[in-house]
C-alpha positions as CSV (number, residue, x, y, z in Angstrom):
1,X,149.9,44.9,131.8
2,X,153.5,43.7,131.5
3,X,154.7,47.5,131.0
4,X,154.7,50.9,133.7
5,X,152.4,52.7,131.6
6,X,152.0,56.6,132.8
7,X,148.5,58.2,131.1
8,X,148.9,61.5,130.0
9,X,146.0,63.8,129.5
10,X,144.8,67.3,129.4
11,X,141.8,69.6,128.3
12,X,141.7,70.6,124.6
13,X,144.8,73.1,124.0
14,X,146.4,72.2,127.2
15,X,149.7,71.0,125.6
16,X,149.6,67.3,125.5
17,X,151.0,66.8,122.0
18,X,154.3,69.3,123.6
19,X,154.8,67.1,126.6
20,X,154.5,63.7,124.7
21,X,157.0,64.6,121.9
22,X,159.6,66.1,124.8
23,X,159.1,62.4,126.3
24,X,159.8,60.4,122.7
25,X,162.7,62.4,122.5
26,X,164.0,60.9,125.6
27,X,163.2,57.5,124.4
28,X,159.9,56.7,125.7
29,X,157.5,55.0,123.4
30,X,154.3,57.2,122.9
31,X,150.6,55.6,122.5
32,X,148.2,58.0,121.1
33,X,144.7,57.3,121.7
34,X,143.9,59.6,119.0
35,X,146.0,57.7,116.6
36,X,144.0,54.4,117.7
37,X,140.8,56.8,116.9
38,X,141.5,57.0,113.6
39,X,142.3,53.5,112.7
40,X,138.9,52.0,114.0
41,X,137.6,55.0,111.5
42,X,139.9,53.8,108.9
43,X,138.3,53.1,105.1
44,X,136.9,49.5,105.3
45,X,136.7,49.6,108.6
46,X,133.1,48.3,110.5
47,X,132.9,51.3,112.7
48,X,133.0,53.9,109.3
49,X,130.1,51.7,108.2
50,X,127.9,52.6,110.9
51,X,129.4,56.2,111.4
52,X,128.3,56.8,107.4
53,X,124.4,54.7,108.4
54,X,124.3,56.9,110.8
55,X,125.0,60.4,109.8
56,X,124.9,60.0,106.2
57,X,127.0,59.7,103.0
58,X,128.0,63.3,103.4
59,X,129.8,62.3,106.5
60,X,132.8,61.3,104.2
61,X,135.5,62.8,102.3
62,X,135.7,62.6,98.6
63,X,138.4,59.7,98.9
64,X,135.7,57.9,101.2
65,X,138.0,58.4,104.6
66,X,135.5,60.3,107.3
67,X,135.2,64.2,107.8
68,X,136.6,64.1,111.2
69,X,136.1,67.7,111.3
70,X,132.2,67.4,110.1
71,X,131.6,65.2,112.8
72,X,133.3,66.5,115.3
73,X,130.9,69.7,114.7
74,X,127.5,67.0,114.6
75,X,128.3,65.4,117.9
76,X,129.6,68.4,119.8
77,X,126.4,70.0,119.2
78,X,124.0,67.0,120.2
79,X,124.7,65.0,123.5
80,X,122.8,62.0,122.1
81,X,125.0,61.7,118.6
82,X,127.7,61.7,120.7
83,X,126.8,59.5,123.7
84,X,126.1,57.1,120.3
85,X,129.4,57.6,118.7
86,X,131.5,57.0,122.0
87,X,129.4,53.4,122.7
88,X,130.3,52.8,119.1
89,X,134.3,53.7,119.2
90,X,135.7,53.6,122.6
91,X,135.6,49.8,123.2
92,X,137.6,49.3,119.5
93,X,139.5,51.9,120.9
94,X,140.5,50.5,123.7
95,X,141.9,47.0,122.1
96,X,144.0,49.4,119.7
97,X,145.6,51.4,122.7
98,X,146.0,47.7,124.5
99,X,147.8,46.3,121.5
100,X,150.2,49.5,121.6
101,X,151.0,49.4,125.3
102,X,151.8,45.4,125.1
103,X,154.4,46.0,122.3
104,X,156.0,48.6,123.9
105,X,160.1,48.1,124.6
106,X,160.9,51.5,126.4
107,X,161.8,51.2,130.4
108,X,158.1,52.5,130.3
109,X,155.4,53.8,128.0
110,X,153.4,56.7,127.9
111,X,149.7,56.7,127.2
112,X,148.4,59.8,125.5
113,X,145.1,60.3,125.5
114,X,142.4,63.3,126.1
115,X,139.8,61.3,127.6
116,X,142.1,59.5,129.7
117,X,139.7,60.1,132.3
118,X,136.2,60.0,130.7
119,X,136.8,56.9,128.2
120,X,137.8,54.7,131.5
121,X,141.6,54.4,129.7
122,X,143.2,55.3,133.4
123,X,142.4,51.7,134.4
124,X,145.6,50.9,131.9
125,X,147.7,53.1,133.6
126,X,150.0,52.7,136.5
127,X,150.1,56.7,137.0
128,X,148.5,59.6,135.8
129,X,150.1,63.2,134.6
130,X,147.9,65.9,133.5
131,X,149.0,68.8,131.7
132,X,146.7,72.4,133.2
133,X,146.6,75.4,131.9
134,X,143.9,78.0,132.7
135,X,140.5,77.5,131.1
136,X,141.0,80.9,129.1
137,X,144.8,79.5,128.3
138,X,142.6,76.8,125.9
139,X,140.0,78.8,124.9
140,X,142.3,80.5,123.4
141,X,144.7,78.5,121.9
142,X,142.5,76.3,120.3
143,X,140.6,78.6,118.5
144,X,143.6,80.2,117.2
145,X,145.5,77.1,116.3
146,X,142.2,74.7,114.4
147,X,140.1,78.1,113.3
148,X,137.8,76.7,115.0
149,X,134.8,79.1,116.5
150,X,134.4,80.2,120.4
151,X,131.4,78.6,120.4
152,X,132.7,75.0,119.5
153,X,135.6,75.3,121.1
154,X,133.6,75.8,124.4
155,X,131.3,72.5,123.7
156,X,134.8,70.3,123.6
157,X,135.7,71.9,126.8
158,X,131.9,71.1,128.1
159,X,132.3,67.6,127.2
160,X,135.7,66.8,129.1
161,X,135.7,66.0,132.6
162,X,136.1,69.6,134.2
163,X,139.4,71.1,135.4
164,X,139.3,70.4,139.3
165,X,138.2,66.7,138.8
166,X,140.9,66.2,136.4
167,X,143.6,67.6,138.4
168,X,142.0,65.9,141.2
169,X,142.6,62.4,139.9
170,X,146.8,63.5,139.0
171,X,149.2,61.6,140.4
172,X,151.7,64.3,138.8
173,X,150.8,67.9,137.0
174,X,152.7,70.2,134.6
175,X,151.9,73.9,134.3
176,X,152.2,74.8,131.2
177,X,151.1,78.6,130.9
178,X,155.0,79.4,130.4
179,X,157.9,78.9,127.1
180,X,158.0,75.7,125.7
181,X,161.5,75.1,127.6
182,X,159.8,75.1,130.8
183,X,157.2,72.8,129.5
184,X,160.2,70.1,128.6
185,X,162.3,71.0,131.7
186,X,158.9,69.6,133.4
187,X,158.8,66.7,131.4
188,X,162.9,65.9,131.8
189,X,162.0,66.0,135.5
190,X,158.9,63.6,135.6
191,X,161.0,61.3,132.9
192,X,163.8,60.6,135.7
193,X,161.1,59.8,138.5
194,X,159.6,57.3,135.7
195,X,162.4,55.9,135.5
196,X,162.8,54.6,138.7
197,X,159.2,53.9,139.6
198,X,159.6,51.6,136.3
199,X,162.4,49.8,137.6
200,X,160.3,49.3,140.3
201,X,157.8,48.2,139.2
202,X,159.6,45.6,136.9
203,X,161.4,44.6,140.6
204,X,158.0,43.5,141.9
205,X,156.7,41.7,138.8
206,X,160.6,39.4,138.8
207,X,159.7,39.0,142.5
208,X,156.0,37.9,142.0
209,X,157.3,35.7,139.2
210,X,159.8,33.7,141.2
211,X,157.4,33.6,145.0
């Protein structure tokens, strides 16, 4: 990887999409690995083929694009559908996020992405920042910001890699069970550090270039 790439990830309602925009606001080109989720899903795309064989017609919207939401609600509720989807997605995926990361131009580039962790996407990363909150913190804000119920809610949070292990594998951590402006004087702090590990980092690749 030609770029210092920093992974940022979180558990569902943790505040990920906060932290990355205060970051592209300061410059730094943002990869989101749910972005690259829906363009391998895209209309005409192979993977919609065998998403739709799979599940069904029903599994798309009237203008052919995929119920995201529907199938969200089929896989959280059956490890297997799932385990099937993720063999299916994650490796297009990848090449998506890997194309996004090489065209980056900022001093660094910051890798979004909830399963960070789970998917194996931390290998592309040079360092990794999680955003925490409290377990009850994204119960519930999620349920009050995507109506969706307790119950499904609680089978995302299942199907993450659990709190301790995530924080475990942090290089860096924001709190974010306070205002927004704390959030982003986090994220101001962490983008100066960045900065410098980049430079860095772009020292020893000039100096492994010219040995």
């Amino acid at each position: 990887m030609k770029n210092f790439v920093v992974g940022l990830t979180g558990g569902i309602g943790s505040g990920k999409s906060a932290a990355s925009s205060r970051f592209e606001s300061l410059g730094i080109d943002v990869v989101d690995a749910d972005q690259a989720s829906r363009t391998v899903v895209q209309p005409g795309q192979p993977a919609l083929a065998s998403i739709a064989e799979r599940f069904g017609g029903s599994i798309l919207g009237a203008d052919g694009g995929l119920d995201r939401a529907q199938l969200r609600q089929r896989v959280f509720s059956d490890p297997a559908e799932r385990e099937w989807l993720e063999k299916l997605l994650h490796p297009r995926i990848a090449i998506e996020i890997f194309r996004g990361l090489q065209a980056a131009t900022s001093p660094y580039v910051l890798l979004v992405s909830p399963l960070l962790l789970e998917a194996r996407q931390d290998t592309l990363a040079n360092r990794i920042l999680v955003v925490d909150v409290e377990e009850s913190t994204q119960l519930a804000r999620t349920v009050a910001r995507d109506a969706n119920s307790e119950q499904q809610v609680r089978a995302i949070m299942a199907a993450q890699i659990g709190r301790e292990a995530r924080l475990a594998r942090a290089h860096d951590v924001i709190k974010n069970e306070g205002s927004l402006a704390e959030l982003q004087a986090q994220v101001d702090a962490l983008h100066k550090r960045y900065l410098e590990l980049a430079a860095e980092f772009r020292l020893a690749q000039q100096t492994r270039e010219h040995t």
